[in-house]
C-alpha positions in Angstrom: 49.4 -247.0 -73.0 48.8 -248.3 -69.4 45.8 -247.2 -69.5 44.7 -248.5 -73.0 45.6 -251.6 -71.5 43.6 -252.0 -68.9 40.4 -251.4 -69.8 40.0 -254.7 -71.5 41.5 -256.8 -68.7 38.5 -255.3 -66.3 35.4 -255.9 -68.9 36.9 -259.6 -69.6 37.2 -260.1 -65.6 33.6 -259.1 -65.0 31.5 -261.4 -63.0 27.8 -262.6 -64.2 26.3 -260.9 -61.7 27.9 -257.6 -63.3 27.2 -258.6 -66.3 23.5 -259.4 -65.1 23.1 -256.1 -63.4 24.3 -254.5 -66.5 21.8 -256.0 -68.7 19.0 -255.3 -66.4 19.9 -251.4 -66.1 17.1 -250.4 -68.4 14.7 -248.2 -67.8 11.2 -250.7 -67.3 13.2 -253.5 -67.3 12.9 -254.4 -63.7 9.2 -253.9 -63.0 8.5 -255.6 -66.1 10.5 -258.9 -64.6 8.7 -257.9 -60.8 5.6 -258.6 -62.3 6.3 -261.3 -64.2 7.0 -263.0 -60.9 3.9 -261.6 -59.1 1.7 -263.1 -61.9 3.6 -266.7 -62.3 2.9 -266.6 -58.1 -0.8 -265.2 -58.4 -1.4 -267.9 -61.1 0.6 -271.1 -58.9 -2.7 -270.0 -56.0 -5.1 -269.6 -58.4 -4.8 -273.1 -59.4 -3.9 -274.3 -56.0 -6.9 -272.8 -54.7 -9.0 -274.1 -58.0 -7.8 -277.9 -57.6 -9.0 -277.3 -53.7 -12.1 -276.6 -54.7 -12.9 -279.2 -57.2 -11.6 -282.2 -54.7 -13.7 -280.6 -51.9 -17.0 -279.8 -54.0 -16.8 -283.4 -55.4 -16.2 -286.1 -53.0 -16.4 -289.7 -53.5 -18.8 -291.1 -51.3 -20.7 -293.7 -53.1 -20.9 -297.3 -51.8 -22.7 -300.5 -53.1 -24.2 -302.7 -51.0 -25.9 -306.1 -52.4 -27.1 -307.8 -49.4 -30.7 -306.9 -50.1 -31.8 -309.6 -47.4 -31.4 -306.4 -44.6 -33.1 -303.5 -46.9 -35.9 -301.9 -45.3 -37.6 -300.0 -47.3 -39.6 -296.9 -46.2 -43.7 -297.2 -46.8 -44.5 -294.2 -49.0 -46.9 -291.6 -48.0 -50.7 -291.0 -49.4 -52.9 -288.2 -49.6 -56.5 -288.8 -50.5 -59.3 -286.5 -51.0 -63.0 -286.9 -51.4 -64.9 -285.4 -53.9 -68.2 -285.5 -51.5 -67.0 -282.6 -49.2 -70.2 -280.8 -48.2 -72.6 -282.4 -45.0 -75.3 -279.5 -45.7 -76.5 -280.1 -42.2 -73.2 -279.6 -40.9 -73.4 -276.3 -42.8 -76.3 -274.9 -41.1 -75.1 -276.5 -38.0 -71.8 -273.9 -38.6 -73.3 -270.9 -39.9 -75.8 -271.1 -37.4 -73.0 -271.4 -34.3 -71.5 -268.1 -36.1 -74.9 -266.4 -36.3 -74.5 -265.9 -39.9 -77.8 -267.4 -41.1 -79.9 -264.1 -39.7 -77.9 -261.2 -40.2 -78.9 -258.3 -42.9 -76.3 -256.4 -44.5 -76.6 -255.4 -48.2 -73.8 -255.8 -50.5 -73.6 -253.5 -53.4 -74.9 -255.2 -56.6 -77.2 -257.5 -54.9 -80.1 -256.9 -52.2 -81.0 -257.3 -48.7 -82.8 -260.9 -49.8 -80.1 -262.3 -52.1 -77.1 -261.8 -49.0 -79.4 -263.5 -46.1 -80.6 -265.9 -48.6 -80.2 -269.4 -47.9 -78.7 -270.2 -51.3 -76.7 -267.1 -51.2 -74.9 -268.1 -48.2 -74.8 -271.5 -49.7 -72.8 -270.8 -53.0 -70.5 -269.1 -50.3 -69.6 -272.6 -48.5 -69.7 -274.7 -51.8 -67.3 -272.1 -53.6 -65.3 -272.0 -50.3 -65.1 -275.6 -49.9 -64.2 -276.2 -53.9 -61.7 -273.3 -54.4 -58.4 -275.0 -55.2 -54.5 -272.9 -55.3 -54.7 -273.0 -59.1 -59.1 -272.0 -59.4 -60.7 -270.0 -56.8 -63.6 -270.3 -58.7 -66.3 -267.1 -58.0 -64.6 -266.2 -54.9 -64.2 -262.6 -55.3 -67.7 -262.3 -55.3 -67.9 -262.6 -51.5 -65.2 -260.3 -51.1 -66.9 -256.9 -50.8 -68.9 -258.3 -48.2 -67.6 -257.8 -45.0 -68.9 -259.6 -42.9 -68.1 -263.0 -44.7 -64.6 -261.6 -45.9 -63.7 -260.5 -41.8 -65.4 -262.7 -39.8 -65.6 -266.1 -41.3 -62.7 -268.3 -40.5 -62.0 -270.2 -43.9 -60.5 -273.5 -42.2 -63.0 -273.6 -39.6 -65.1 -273.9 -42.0 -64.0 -275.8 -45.1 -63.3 -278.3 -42.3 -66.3 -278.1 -40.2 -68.9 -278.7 -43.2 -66.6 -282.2 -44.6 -68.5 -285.3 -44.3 -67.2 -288.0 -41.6 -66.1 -291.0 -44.0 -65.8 -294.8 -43.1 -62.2 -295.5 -43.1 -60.6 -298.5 -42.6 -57.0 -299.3 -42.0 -54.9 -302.2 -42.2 -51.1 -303.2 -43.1 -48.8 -306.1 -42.8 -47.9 -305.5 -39.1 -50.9 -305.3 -36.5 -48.5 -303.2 -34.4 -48.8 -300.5 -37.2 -52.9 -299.7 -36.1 -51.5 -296.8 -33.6 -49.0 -295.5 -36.0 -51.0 -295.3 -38.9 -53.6 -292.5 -38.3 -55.6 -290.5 -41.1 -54.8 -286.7 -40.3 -57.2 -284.3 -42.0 -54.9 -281.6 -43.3 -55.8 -278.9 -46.6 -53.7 -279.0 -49.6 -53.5 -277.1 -52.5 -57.1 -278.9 -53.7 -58.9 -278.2 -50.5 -59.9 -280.2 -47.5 -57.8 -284.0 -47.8 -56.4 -286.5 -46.1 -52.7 -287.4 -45.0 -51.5 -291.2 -44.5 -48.0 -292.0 -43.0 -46.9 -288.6 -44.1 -45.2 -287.1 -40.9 -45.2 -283.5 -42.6 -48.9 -283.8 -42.6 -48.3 -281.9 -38.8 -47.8 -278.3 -40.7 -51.4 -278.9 -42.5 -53.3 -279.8 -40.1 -56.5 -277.8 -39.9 -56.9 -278.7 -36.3 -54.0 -278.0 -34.3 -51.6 -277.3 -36.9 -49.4 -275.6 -34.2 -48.4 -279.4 -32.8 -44.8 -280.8 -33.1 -44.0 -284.0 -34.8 -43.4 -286.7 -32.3 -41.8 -289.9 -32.8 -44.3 -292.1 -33.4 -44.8 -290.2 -36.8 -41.9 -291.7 -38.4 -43.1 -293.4 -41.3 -43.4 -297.1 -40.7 -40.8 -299.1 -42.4 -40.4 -303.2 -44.1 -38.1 -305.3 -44.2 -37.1 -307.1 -47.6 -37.0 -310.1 -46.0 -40.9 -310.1 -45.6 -41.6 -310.0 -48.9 -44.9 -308.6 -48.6 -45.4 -305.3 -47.2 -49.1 -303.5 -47.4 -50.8 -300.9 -46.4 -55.0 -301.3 -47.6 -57.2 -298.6 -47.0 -61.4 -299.0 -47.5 -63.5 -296.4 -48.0 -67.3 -297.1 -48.1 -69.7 -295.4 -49.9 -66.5 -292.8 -51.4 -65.1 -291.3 -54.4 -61.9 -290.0 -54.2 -58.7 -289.4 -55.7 -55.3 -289.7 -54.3 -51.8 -289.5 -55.1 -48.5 -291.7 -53.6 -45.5 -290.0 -52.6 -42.7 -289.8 -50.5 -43.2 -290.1 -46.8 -41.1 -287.0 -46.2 -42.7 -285.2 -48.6 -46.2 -283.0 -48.9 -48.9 -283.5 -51.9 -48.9 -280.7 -54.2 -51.9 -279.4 -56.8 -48.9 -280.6 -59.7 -49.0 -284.2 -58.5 -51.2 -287.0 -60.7 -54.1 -287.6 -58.5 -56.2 -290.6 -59.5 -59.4 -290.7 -59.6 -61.1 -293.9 -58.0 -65.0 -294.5 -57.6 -66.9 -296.3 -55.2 -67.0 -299.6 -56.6 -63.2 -299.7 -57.5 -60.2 -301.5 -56.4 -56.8 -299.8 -57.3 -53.5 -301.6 -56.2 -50.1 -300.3 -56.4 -47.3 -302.2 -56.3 -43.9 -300.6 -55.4 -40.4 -302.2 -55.6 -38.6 -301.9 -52.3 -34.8 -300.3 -53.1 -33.2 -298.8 -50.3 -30.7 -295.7 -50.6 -28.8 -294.9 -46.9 -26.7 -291.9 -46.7 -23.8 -292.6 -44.1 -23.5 -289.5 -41.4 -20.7 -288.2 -42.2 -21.8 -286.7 -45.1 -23.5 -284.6 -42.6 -20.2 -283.0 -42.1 -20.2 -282.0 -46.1 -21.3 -278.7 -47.1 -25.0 -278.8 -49.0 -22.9 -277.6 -51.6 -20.4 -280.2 -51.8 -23.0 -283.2 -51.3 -25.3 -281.2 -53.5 -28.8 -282.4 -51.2 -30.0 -281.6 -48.4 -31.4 -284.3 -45.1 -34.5 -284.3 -44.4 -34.4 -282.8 -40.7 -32.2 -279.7 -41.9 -32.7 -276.3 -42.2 -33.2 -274.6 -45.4 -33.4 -270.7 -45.4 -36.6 -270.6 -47.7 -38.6 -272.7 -45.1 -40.3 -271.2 -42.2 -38.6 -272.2 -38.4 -40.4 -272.2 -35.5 -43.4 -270.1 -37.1 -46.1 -272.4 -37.6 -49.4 -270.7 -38.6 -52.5 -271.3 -36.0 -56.1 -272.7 -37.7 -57.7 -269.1 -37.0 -57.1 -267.9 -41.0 -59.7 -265.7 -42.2 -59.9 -264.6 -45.8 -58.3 -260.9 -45.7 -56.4 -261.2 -41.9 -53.6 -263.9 -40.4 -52.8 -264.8 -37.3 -49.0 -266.7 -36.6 -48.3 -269.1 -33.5 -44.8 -269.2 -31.8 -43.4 -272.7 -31.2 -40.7 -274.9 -30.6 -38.4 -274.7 -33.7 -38.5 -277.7 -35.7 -36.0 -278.1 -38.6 -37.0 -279.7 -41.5 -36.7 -279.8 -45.4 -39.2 -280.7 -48.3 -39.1 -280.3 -51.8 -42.7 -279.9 -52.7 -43.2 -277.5 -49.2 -40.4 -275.3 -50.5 -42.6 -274.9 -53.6 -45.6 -274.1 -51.8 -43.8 -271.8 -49.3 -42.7 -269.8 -52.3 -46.1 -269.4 -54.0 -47.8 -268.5 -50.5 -44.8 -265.5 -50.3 -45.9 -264.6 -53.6 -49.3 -264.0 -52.6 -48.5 -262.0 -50.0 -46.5 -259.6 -51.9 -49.1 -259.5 -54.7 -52.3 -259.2 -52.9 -51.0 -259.4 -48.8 -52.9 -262.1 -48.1 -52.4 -265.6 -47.4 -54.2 -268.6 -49.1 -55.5 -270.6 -46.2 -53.9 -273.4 -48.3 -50.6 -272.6 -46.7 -51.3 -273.0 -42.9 -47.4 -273.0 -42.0 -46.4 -269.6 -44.2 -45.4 -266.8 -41.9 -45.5 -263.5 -42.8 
């Protein structure tokens, strides 16, 4: 009966802990619990590490400032091209210099007479000189022969044949004559002209392997002036042209308008003046979601600039000083001149600056 009795007095003197222990002795029971407390911690970092995130991918970093009297407002650029871009003495002049005018080779198709002609050689130059990135026009026709598909340097060319213009320049500032220089560059339409675009540098058909220097900066005005201008007369000229950014490069998708000789087109811009404070140069591109203008952007060639000696089938490349720099519309064209060159492995001579 001792015994009896004292079984009862020890389960009603058990402690919780016991009683705890006794309740968790089943089989599963435990790991089940283990990770239950491995996913509550897994799930308390996940949403640690998630709130991180969305604070540091989304600053604020927007300020107002209403004292317009100190804007200055950045000029925009222009590119303008004229649609007279064949001096036929020039021509001769060139294909003269190369000793192309005499020489005999027969193409297949077409004989000895029609590839020394005079107009055979000529609808070479013109279709040359009006093949754009989006119509090459009758191109391919030259391309079985070799010696204008080798030896001919398409830049030299297109660039040696262009008519000199009568340009004048003038703007609010007499200061601005030295900075603002017309810079003969080609674009996706062919031989054109760059204003106050300091970009212009990587389309140049004559030294396109020069760095930018300071004084190509685009010019600025101040608000304060109230009359800011930048008047450009060509004589004698058709041409179209488009306005864009200054940082920026004309494409073949931009609105180019047409103006003829006896014309007067005015544009009239609204001066409104955005400033991004430095430290959001210490942001990721991801967390400002932009990119400056002078930084590096993996799709856009550095330190390769391409040198004016482009022929139609081979390329040579230049190595320089790196330059970083970013562009919108040169992104675009730096991807359409890799997808030539992995779809035919050759190199519009639109793209001067595309390395290989």
């Amino acid at each position: 009966m001792v015994n009896e009795a004292a079984k009862p007095s020890s389960t009603k003197g058990a402690s919780f802990n016991q009683k705890l222990f006794a309740v968790l002795n089943v089989p599963g029971l435990q790991m089940f619990w283990v990770l239950v407390i491995l996913a509550a911690f897994r799930g308390m970092l996940f949403l640690g590490q998630y709130q991180y995130a969305r604070y540091g991918a989304n600053p604020t970093a927007i300020q107002m400032d209403k004292n317009y009297r100190d804007w200055i407002g950045i000029m925009p650029g222009l590119t303008f091209c004229f649609h007279d871009r064949i001096d036929w003495q020039r021509a001769r002049e060139y294909l003269e210099r190369i000793q192309l005018t005499g020489y005999e080779t027969t193409r297949e198709g077409l004989t000895s007479n029609e590839t020394t002609g005079t107009r055979y050689l000529a609808e070479f130059v013109q279709t040359l000189v009006g093949a754009t990135a989006t119509d090459l026009g009758n191109l391919s026709r030259f391309l079985n022969d070799s010696r204008l598909a080798i030896d001919v340097n398409v830049l030299e060319l297109i660039s040696a044949v262009h008519p000199s213009h009568d340009i004048a320049i003038n703007s609010f500032q007499p200061a601005h004559g030295t900075l603002l220089q017309v810079h003969q560059i080609v674009t996706e339409r062919g031989i054109c002209y760059a204003l106050n675009a300091p970009l212009a540098f990587l389309l140049q058909v004559n030294g396109t392997g020069q760095r930018a220097s300071e004084k190509d900066f685009p010019i600025s005005c101040e608000f304060s002036k109230h009359h800011c201008y930048m008047k450009l007369d060509m004589y004698r000229s058709t041409v179209s042209y488009a306005i864009h950014s200054p940082y920026e490069v004309a494409t073949s998708d931009q609105l180019f308008t047409h103006v003829e000789e006896s014309d007067e087109q005015v544009a009239v811009y609204s001066v409104l003046e955005t400033v991004a404070n430095e430290r959001l140069k210490d942001l990721t591109v991801r967390q400002r979601n932009c990119f400056f203008y002078d930084e590096v952007y993996e799709q856009l060639p550095v330190g390769f600039v391409g040198t004016p000696g482009n022929t139609m089938r081979a390329n040579s490349y230049l190595l320089v000083e790196l330059f970083q720099l970013y562009s919108h519309n040169l992104c675009i064209m730096s991807c359409r001149a890799k997808r030539a060159l992995a779809a035919c492995r050759c190199r519009p001579h639109f793209y001067p600056f595309a390395g290989q």
